[in-house]
N, C-alpha and C positions, 0 to 999 in steps of 0.2 A: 660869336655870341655864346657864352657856357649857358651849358642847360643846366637845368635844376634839375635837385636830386628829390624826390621825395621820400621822407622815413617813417619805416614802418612802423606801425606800434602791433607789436608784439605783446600778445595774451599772457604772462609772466604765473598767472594761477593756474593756466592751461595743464592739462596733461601730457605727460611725457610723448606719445604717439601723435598730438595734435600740437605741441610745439616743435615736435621733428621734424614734422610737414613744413608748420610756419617755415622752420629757418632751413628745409632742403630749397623753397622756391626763393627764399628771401633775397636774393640778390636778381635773377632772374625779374622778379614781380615787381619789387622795389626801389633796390638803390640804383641799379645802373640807369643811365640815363634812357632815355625814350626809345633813341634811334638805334643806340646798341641793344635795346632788349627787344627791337620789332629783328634784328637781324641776325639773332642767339635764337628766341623761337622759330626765325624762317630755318635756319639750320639743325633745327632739333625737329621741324616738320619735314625737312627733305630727307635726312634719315630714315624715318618711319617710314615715310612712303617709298625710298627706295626694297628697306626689308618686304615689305608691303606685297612689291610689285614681286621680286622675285620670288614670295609665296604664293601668286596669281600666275604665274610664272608669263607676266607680261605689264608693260608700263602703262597701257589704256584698255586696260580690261574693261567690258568682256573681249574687246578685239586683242587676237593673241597676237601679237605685237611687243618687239621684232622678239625672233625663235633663236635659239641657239646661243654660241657665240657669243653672238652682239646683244641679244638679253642680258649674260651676265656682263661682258662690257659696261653696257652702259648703266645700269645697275649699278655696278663697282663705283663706276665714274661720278653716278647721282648720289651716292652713299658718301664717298670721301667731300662729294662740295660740302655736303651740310657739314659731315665734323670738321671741315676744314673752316667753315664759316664761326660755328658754335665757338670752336677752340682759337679762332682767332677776336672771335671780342670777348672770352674770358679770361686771356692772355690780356689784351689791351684792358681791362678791367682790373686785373691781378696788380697790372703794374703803377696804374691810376691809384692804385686802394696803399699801393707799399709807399707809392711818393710821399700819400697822405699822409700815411700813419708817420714815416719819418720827418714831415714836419708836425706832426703832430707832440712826436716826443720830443724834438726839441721847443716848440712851444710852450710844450709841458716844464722843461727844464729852465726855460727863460720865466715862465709864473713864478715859477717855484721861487724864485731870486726875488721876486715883486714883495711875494709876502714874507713877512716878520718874521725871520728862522729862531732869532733869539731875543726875548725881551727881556730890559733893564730892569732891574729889581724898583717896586714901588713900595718905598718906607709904607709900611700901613697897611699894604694889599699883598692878594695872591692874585695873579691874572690864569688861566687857563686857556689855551683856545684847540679847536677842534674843526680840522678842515677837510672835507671830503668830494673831491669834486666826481662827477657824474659818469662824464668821459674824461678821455687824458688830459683834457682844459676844460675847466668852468668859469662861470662869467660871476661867480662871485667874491667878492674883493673885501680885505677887513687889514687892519694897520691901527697901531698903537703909538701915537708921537708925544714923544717930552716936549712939554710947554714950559714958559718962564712962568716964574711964581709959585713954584709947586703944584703945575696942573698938569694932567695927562688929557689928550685927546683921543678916544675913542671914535674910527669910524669905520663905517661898517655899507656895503653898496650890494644889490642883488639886480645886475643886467638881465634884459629880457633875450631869450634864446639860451642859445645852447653850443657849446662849441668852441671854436677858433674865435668866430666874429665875438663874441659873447666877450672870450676872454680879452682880443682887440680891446674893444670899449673898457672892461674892469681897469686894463692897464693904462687907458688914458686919463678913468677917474684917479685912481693911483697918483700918477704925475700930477695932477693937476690939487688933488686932497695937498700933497705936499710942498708942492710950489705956494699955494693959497696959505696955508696953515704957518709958511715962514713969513707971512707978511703980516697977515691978518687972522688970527686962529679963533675967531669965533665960530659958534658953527651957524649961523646966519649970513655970514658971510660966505663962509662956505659953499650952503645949501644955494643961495643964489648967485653967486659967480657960476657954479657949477652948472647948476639949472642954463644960465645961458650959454654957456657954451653949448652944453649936447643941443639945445634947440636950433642953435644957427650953425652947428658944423658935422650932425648925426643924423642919418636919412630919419623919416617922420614916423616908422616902426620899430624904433629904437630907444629905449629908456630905460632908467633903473630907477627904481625905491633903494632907499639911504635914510642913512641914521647916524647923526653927529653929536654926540658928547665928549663936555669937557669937565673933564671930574676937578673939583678943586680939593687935594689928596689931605688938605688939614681938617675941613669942616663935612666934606662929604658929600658938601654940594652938588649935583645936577644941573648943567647947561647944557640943555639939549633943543636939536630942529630934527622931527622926522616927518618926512619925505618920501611919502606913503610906505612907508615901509609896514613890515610887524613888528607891532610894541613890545619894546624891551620890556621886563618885567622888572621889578625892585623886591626881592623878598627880605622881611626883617621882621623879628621877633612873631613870627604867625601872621602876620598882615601882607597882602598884594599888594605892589603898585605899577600899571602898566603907563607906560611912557609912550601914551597914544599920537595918532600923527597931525602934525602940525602945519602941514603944506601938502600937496599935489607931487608924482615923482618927479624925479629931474628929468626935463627935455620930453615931458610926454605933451605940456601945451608951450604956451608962448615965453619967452624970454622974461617976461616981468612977472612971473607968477608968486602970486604972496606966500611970505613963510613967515612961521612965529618960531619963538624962541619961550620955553618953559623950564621948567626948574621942576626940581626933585633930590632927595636925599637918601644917602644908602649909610645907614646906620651903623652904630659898629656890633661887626657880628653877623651886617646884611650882607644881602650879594644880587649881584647885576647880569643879568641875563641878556644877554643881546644873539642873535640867531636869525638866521633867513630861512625864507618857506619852504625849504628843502626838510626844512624838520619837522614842521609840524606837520607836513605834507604826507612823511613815512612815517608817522604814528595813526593805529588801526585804531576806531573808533569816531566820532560823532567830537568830541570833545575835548582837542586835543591838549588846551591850553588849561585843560583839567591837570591833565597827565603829565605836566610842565610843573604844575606848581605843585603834584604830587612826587616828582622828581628832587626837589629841594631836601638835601640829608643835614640832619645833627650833626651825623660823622663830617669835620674835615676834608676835603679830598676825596668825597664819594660821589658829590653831585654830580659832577663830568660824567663819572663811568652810567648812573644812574639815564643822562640823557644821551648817550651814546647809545641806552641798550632800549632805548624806547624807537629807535632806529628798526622800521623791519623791511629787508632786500624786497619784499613784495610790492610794496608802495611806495620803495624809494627812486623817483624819478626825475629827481632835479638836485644841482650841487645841495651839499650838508656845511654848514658855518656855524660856531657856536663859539662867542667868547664869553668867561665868565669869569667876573669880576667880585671877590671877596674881600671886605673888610674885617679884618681881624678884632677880632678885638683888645689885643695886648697890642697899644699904638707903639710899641718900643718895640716890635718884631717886623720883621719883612722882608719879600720872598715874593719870586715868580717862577711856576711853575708852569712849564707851556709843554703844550703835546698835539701834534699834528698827524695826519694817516693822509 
């Protein structure tokens, strides 16, 4: 049976001396499992006691016990069990932690292949996106598909957890956005084929908020289902418009859970905001979604850098996703600009 690891949440505002502390006991206190940390401490107690005794110059003080010789003897002998114990389940921990991280980067390198390295230019649009995952795999998931008729679909998924398993689930929404979308590319179709799947083949602590739109690239139109997600925003001409949710996440209740389908239009000249909680999560403040549409520039090409830098390392504790989608205004130009970290 693997044991469970539990992780620590480390103080990140803390000070230098008091997070030193944090992460000298940190794997001792924390990640190793139970039975390897009950038998690291027993070996870092029998140490101690050994120094101990041969400062008493005896192993059951006050009885002077045994003299001589056989003091430092067994002394010696009770000193080497512990570091011989300590250093053998930090070795078997060292080597636990290197397996990891080696599947770790290549899970990383198989993600990486998942998402959109380069997107096709969209007559009429600039696309940007921005993706930062947490650890070396994040469980959130974002993809740009050409549709017939001149329409693009946007979608966009933020799995619960953190990790390997996280990232597992993004890549099955993945498969599954794309298999669905060559058939049937509504996002209502989508939002609930999908919905049943994670309900009847994902344990019952398992779900993601999602967000499907399908842009129609001549009129501008919005067809969208979200799927508790966070509301895209719509900015144009000085006016909000948040693309609030339309259903329950996927796979959080029963297989038939209701979803709508709404509409919205991104004007020319407007741009479309779509992003998971990792962001507004790492913006300091009460308000974030102030700071969001205070983000939006005149300049061209500035808005990315602006929401990239509302990002602060102290708050940021879950992946980062940001695709944004601008409408030109000269319908005769077009351009996709993509940038990923």
């Amino acid at each position: 049976m693997p044991t469970s690891i539990r992780q620590a949440a480390l103080d990140k505002s803390a000070g230098p001396i008091r997070r030193m502390r944090q992460y000298a006991v940190y794997d001792w206190t924390r990640e190793m499992p139970s039975s390897k940390r009950v038998i690291t401490w027993a070996g870092l107690l029998i140490q101690g006691y050994a120094i101990y005794s041969l400062w008493m110059r005896s192993l059951i003080w006050p009885v002077m016990w045994p003299k001589g010789i056989f003091l430092y003897g067994s002394v010696w002998a009770l000193y080497v069990l512990g570091i011989g114990l300590m250093n053998g389940m930090l070795t078997s921990e060292f080597v636990r932690k290197t397996e990891l991280e080696a599947d770790q980067i290549a899970a990383r390198q198989i993600q990486q292949t998942l998402q959109p390295g380069k997107l096709e230019e969209l007559p009429g649009y600039e696309v940007e996106t921005f993706y930062k995952p947490l650890r070396e795999v994040g469980g959130d998931y974002f993809d740009v598909i050409e549709l017939p008729a001149n329409r693009t679909l946007f979608a966009l998924a933020d799995v619960s957890g953190k990790g390997i398993p996280a990232a597992l689930l993004a890549a099955n929404i993945q498969a599954l956005v794309r298999s669905i979308a060559s058939v049937e590319s509504t996002p209502l179709a989508l939002a609930k084929q999908i919905n049943k799947h994670l309900s009847r083949y994902t344990p019952s602590d398992r779900f993601a908020t999602a967000v499907f739109i399908v842009l129609s690239r001549d009129s501008g139109e919005l067809s969208y289902v979200n799927a508790g997600h966070n509301a895209p925003i719509v900015f144009c001409a000085g006016a909000t418009t948040f693309l609030e949710a339309t259903g329950p996440p996927l796979g959080l209740f029963d297989d038939d859970a209701e979803y709508e389908t709404h509409t919205a239009v991104i004007g020319r000249g407007g741009t479309l905001l779509i992003f998971t909680d990792g962001l507004t999560d790492s913006i300091q403040g009460k308000n974030p979604e102030n700071c969001l549409r205070d983000a939006f520039a005149e300049t061209a090409g500035q808005t990315m850098a602006n929401l990239k830098s509302l990002v602060d390392p102290k708050f940021n504790e879950d992946d980062v996703t940001i695709v944004l989608v601008r409408r030109i205004l000269d319908s005769a130009s077009s351009g996709a600009f993509v940038e990923k970290s």
